[in-house]
C-alpha positions as CSV (number, residue, x, y, z in Angstrom):
1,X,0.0,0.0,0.0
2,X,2.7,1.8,0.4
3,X,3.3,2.7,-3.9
4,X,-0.6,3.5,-3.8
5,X,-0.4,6.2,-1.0
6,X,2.9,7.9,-2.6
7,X,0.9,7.6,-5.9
8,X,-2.0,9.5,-4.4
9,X,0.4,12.4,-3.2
10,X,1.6,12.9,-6.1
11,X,-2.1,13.9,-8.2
12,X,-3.2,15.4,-5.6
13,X,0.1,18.0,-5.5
14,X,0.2,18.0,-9.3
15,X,-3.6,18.7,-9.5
16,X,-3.1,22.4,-7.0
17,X,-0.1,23.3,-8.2
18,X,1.9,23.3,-5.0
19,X,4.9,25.8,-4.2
20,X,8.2,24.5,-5.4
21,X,11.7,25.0,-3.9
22,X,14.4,27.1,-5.5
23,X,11.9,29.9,-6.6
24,X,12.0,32.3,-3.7
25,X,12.6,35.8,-4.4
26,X,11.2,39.1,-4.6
27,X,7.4,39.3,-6.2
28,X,6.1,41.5,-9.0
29,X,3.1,41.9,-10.5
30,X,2.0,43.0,-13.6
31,X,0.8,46.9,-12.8
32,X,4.3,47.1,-11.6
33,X,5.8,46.4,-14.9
34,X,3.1,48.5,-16.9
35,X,3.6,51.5,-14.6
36,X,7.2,51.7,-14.8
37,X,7.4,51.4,-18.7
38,X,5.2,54.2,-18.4
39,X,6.9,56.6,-16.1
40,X,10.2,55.8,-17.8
41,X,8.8,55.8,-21.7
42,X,10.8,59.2,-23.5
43,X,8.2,59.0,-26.3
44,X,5.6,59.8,-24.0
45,X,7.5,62.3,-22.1
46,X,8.0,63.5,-25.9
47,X,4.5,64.4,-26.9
48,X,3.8,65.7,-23.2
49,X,6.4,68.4,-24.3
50,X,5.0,68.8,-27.7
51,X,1.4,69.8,-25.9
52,X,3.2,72.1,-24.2
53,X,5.1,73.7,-27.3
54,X,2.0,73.6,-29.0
55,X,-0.1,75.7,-26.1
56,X,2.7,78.0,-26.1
57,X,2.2,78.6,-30.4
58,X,-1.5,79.7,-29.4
59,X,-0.7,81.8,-27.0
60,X,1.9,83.5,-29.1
61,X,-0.7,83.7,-31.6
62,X,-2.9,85.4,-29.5
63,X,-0.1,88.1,-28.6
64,X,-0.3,89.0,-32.1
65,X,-3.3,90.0,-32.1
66,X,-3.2,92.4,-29.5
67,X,-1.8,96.2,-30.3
68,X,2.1,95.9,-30.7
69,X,4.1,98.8,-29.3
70,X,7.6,100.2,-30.6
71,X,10.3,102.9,-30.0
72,X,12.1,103.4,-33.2
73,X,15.1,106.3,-33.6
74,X,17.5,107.1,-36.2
75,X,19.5,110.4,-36.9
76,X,20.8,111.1,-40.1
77,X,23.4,113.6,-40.8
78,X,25.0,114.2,-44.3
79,X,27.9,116.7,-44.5
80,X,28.8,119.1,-47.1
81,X,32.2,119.3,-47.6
82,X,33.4,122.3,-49.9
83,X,30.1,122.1,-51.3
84,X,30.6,118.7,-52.4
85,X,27.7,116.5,-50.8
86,X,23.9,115.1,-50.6
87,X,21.7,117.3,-52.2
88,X,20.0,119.0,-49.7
89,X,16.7,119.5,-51.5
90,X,16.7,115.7,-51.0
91,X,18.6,115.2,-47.4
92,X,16.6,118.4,-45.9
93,X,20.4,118.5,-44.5
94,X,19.5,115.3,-42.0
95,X,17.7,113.7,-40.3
96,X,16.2,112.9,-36.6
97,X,13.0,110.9,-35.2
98,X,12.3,109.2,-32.0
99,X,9.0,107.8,-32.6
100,X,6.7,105.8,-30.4
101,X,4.8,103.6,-32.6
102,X,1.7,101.7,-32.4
103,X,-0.4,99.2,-34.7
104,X,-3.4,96.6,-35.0
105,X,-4.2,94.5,-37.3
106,X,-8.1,94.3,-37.8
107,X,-9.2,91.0,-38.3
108,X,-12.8,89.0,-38.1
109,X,-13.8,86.8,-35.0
110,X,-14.3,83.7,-37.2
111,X,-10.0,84.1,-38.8
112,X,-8.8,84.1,-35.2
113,X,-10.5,81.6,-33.9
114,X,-9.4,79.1,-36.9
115,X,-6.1,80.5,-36.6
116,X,-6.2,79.9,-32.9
117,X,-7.8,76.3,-33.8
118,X,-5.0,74.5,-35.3
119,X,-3.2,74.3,-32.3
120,X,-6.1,72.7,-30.3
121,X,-6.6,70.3,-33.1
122,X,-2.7,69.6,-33.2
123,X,-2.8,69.1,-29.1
124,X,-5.9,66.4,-29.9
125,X,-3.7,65.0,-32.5
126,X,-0.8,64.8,-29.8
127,X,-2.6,63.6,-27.0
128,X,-4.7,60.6,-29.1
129,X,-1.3,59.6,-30.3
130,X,-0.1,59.9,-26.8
131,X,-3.1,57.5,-25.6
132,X,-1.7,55.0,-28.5
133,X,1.5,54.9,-27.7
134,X,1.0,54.3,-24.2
135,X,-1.3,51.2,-25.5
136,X,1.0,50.4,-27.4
137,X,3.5,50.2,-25.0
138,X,1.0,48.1,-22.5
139,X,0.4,45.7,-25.1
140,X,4.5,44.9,-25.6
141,X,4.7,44.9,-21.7
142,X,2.0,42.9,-21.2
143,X,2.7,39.8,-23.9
144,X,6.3,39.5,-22.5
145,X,5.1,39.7,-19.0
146,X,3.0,36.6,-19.8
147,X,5.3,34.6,-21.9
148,X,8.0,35.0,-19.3
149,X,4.9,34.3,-16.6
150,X,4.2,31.0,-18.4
151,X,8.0,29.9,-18.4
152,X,7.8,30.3,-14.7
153,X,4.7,28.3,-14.7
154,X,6.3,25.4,-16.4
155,X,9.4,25.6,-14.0
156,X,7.3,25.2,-10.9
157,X,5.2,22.3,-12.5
158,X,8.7,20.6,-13.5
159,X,10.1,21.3,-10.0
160,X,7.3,19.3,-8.9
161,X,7.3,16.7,-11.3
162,X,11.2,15.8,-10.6
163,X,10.3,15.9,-6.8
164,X,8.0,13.7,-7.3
165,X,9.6,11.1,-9.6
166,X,12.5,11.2,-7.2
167,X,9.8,9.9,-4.2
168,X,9.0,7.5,-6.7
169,X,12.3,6.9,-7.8
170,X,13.1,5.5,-4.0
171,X,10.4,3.4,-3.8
172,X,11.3,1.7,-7.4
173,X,15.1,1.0,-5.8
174,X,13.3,-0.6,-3.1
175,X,11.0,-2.7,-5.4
176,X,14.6,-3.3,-7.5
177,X,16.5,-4.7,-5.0
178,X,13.5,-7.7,-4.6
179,X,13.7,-8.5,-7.7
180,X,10.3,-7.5,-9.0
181,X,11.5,-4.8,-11.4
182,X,14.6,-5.7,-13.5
183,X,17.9,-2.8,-12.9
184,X,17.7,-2.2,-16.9
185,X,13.7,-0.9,-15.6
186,X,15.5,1.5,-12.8
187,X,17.9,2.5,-14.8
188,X,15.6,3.9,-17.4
189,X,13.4,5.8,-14.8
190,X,16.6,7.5,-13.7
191,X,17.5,8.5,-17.3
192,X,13.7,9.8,-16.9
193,X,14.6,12.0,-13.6
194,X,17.3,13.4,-15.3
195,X,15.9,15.0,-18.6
196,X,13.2,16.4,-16.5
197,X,16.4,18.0,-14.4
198,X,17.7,19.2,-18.1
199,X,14.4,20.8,-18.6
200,X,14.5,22.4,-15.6
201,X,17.7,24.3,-16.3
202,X,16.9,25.0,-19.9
203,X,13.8,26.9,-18.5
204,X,15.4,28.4,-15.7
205,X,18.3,30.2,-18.2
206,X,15.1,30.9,-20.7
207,X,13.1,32.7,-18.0
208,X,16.3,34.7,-16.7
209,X,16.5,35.9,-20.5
210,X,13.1,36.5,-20.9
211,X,12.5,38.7,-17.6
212,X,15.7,40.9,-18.7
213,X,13.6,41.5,-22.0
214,X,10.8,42.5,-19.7
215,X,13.1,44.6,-17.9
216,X,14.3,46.0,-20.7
217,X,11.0,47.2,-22.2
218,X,10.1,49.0,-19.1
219,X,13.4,50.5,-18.8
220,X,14.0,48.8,-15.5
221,X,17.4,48.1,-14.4
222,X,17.5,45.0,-12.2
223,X,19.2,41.3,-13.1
224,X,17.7,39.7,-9.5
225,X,15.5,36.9,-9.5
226,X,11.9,38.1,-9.5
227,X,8.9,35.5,-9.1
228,X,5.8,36.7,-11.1
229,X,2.4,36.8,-9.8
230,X,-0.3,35.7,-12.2
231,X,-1.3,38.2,-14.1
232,X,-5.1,39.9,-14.1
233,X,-5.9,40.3,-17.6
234,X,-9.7,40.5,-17.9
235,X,-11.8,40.8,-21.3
236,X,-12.9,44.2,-21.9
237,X,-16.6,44.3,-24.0
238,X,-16.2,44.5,-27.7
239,X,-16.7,48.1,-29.0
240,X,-17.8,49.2,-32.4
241,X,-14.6,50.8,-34.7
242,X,-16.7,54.5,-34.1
243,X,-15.1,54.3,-30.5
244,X,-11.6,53.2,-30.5
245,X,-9.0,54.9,-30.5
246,X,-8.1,54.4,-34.3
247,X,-11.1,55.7,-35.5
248,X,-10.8,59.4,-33.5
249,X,-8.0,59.7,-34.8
250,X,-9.1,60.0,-38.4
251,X,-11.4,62.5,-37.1
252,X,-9.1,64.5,-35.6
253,X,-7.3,64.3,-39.5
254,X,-10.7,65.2,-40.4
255,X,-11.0,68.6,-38.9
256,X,-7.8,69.3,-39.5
257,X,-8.2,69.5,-43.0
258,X,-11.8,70.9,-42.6
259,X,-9.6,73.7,-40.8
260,X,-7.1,74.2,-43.2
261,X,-10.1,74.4,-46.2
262,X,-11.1,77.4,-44.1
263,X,-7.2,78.8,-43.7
264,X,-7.0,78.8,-47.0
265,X,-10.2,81.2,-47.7
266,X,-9.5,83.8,-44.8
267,X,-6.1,84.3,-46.4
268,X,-7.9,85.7,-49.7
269,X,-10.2,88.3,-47.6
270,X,-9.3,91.6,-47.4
271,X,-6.4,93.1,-44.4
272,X,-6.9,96.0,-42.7
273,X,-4.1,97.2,-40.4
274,X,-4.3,100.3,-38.3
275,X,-1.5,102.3,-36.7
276,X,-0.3,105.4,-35.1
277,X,2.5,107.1,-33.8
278,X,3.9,109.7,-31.8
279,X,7.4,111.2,-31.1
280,X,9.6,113.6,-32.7
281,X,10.6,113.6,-36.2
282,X,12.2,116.7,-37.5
283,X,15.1,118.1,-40.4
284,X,16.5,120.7,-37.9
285,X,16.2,123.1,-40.7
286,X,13.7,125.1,-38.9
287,X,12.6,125.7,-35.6
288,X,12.8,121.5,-34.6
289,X,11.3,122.3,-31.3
290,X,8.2,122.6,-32.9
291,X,8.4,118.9,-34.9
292,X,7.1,117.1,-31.6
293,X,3.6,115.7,-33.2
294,X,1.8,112.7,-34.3
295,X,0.3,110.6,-36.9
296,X,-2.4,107.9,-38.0
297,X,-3.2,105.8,-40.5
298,X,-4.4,102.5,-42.0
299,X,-3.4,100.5,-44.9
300,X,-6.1,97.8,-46.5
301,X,-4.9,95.0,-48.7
302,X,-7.8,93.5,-51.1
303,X,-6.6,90.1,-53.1
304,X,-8.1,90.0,-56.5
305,X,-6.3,87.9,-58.4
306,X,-3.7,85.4,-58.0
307,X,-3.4,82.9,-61.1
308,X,-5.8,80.9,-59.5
309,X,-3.5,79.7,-56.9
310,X,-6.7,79.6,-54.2
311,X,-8.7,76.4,-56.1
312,X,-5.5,74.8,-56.2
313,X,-4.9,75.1,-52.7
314,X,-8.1,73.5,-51.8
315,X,-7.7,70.7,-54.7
316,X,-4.5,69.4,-52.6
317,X,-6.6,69.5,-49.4
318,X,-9.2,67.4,-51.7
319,X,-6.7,65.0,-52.3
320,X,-5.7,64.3,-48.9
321,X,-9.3,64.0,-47.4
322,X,-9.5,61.0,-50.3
323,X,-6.5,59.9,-49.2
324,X,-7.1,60.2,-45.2
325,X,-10.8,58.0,-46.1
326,X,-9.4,55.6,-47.8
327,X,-6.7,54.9,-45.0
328,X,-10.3,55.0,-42.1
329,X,-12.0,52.7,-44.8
330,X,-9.1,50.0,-45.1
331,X,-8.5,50.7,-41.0
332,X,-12.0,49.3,-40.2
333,X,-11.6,46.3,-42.6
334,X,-8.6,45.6,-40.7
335,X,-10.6,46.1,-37.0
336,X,-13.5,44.1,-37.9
337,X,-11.3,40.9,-39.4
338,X,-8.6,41.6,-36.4
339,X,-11.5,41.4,-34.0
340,X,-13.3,38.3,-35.8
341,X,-10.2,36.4,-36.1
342,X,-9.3,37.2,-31.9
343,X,-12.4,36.1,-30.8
344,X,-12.2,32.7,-32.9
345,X,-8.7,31.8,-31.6
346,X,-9.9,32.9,-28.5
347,X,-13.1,29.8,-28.6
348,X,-10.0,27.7,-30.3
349,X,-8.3,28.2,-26.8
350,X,-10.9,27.1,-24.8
351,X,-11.7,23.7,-26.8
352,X,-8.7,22.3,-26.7
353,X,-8.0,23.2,-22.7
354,X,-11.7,21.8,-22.2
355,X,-10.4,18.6,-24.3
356,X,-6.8,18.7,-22.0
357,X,-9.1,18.3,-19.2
358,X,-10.6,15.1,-20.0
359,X,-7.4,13.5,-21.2
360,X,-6.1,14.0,-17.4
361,X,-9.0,13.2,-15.9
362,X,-8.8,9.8,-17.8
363,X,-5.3,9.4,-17.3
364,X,-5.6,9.6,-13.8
365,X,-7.4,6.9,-13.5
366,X,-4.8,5.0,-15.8
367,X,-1.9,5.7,-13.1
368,X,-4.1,4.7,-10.8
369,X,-4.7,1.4,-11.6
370,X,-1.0,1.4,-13.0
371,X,-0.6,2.2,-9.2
372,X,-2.2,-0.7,-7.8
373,X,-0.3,-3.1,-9.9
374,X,3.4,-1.4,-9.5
375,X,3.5,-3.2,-5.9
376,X,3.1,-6.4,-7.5
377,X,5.2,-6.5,-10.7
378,X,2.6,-6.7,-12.3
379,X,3.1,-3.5,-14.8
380,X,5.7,-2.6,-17.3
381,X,7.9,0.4,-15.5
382,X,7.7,1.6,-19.3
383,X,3.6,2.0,-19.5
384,X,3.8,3.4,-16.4
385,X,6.6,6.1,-17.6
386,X,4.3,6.2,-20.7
387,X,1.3,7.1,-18.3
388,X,3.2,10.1,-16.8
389,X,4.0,10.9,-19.5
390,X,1.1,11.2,-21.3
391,X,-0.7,12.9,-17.8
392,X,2.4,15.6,-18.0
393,X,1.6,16.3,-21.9
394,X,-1.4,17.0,-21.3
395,X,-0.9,19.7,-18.1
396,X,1.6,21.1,-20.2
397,X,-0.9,21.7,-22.8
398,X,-3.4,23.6,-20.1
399,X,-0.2,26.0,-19.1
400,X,0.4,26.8,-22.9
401,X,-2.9,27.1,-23.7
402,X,-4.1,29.2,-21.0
403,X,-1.4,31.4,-21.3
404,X,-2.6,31.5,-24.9
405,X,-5.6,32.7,-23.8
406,X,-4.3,35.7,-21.9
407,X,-1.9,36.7,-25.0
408,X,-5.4,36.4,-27.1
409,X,-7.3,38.6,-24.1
410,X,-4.5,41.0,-24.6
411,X,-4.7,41.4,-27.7
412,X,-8.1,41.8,-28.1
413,X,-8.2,44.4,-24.9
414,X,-5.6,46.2,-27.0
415,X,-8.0,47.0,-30.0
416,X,-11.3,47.4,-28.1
417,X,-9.6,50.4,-26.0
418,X,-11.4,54.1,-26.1
C-alpha cells in the first residue's frame, strides 16, 4: 500500500499546483511592470512636451493679435564738404526721429479663432497619439510579462514533477533490490529523472532571459531573480470601430483638413491694419522744437487675383481628405477581421484546454490502476513512464494554452480600448 499512498500524493500535489523550492525571491506583479514602462517611456514624455510647445504657439498667436508697441530712432546727418555732398533738397540736411509707434491689425472673429484652432486640433492630435503609444506600450509589456509568466509556470510544474519522480524513484530501488523490477527498468526511470532535471535548467536560463527582456522594455534596471504573480488580464466588451481609438484619430485628420479648407479662404479676404505714432521727427532746418507731433493711418490689402492659386490650394486638401478616407476605410476592414479572427482563436483556446481536461481526468485513472499493480510487478515500468507521461503532456498543454488565452485577451483588450 505503500506505492498507492505515494501515488496519491503525487495527483493530488500536481492537481493544485503546489509551491516548489528554488523559486523564492522578490514578487512582481503585472501593474508594476506596466507602470514603470510608463513613467520611464521618452516617447511619452516626448508628446507631453509637444502639448506644451503647442499651447505656447497659441498663446503666441494670440499676442499677435493684441496692439504691438515700438520705440524706433535714427538720426541722419549728411555733411557738405566744400560744397561737395547730398543734395539737400533731397537730405533736408539730415535727419532725426524718436517715434513711439503703435499698430493693430483688424481682423474677423471667425480668422482668429481658426487660426487659434490648429493648435487645439494639433494638441488632440498629440494627445490621441499619446493614448496609442501608451497602449502600445502596455500591449508589448504585457505579452512579455505573460510569456515569461508562463516559463515560470512550467518551472514550478517541473520542480514538482522531478520531486516527485525522485519519491517514486526510492520506492522503485526498493521494489529493485526484490527483484520485481529488473535494474535495466531502474535505470531507465533515472535517465527519466534526469531530462526532466535538463528541462528544468533550460527553463530556468530561458526565463532569466526572458524577464531581462521585460526589464528591458520598461526601462527597469535590475538582473535579481523576480517571481511573477499571475497576471489579471480581464476581457474588456467589444466596441464598435466608431469608438476606438483608431477611429478618432481620423477625425481629428478630419478637422484638420476641414480647418485648413477654411485657412485657405481667410487668407484671400481683405487686411486691414491700423496704426499710429507719436514722437519727434524733425530736419533741424527750422525751428525743430516745434516737430514734436503725431500721426495715424491704416493700410487695406484687397486680393483680386492670383493665377488661381486659391482652387488649387483647396484641390490638394481634396486630395488628402480622399486619401485620409481611404486609410479610415481599409483601418476598419482591418478592425472588424482583427476582431473576428481574436475572438475565434480565443473559442479555439478554450476547446482544446476543455479537451486537455478530459485527457487528465482519464489518465488519472490509468496511473491509478498502474498504481495498484506497480507493488506487485505486475506493470511494465515503461507503460507506467508512458502514463506520466502522457498525464504531464497534457498539463503542459493547459499551461500553454491558458497562457494563450491571456496573450489572445491581450490582444483583443488592446484594439477594443477608447
Amino acid at each position: 500500500m505503500k506505492a498507492q499512498k505515494i501515488l496519491t500524493i503525487f495527483l493530488l500535489l500536481i492537481v493544485f499546483q503546489s509551491a516548489t523550492t528554488g523559486l523564492q525571491g522578490q514578487t512582481n506583479n503585472l501593474n508594476y511592470y506596466i507602470n514603470r514602462s510608463l513613467e520611464n517611456s521618452p516617447l511619452l514624455k516626448d508628446y507631453q512636451n509637444q502639448m506644451i510647445i503647442n499651447q505656447m504657439d497659441s498663446l503666441i498667436l494670440r499676442a499677435t493679435y493684441k496692439p504691438q508697441v515700438n520705440f524706433s530712432s535714427t538720426g541722419i546727418y549728411p555733411p557738405i564738404i566744400k560744397g561737395i555732398g547730398y543734395d539737400e533738397a533731397i537730405t533736408n540736411g539730415g535727419n532725426y526721429s524718436a517715434l513711439l509707434t503703435v499698430s493693430q491689425t483688424i481682423i474677423g472673429g471667425g480668422n482668429k479663432k481658426t487660426r487659434l484652432n490648429t493648435y487645439t486640433l494639433e494638441n488632440q492630435s498629440v494627445r490621441n497619439a499619446k493614448k496609442i503609444s501608451e497602449q502600445d506600450l502596455k500591449l508589448s509589456v504585457t505579452t512579455q510579462y505573460i510569456a515569461t509568466y508562463g516559463i515560470l509556470q512550467e518551472i514550478v510544474f517541473n520542480e514538482e514533477i522531478k520531486n516527485l519522480l525522485t519519491k517514486e524513484s526510492i520506492l522503485l530501488k526498493t521494489l529493485t533490490e526484490r527483484a520485481i523490477y529488473k535494474q535495466t527498468d531502474y535505470l531507465n526511470f533515472q535517465v527519466t529523472l534526469q531530462q526532466q532535471q535538463l528541462l528544468i535548467n533550460q527553463q530556468k536560463a530561458d526565463y532569466k532571459n526572458n524577464m531581462a527582456l521585460l526589464n528591458y522594455l520598461c526601462g527597469i534596471v535590475d538582473t535579481s531573480f523576480v517571481r511573477l504573480e499571475k497576471p489579471d488580464i480581464t476581457l474588456r466588451p467589444s466596441l464598435s470601430f466608431e469608438n476606438t481609438l483608431q477611429y478618432f484619430n481620423f477625425q481629428i485628420d478630419s478637422l484638420k483638413i476641414q480647418n485648413s479648407n477654411a485657412l485657405i479662404d481667410y487668407e484671400y479676404r481683405p487686411k486691414l491694419d491700423v496704426f499710429a505714432d507719436a514722437g519727434f521727427n524733425s530736419s533741424f532746418a527750422f525751428q525743430p522744437y516745434k516737430n514734436f507731433g503725431a500721426s495715424i493711418g491704416l493700410s487695406l490689402v484687397v486680393p483680386i487675383y492670383d493665377g488661381g492659386q486659391r482652387q488649387k490650394q483647396h484641390n490638394k486638401i481634396k486630395a488628402s481628405e480622399q486619401t485620409r478616407q481611404n486609410y479610415q476605410d481599409f483601418s476598419r476592414q482591418q478592425y472588424r477581421q482583427q476582431s473576428e479572427q481574436l475572438y475565434q482563436q480565443l473559442e479555439q483556446t478554450e476547446s482544446i484546454i476543455y479537451q486537455a481536461q478530459t485527457v487528465i481526468k482519464s489518465t488519472q485513472v490509468l496511473i491509478d490502476a498502474y498504481g495498484k499493480l506497480l507493488q506487485t510487478g505486475d506493470v511494465a515500468i515503461t507503460d507506467y513512464i508512458l502514463s506520466i507521461n502522457n498525464f504531464l503532456n497534457a498539463k503542459h498543454v493547459i499551461t500553454q494554452q491558458t497562457n494563450n488565452k491571456l496573450q489572445i485577451i491581450n490582444q483583443i483588450n488592446y484594439w477594443n480600448f477608447e
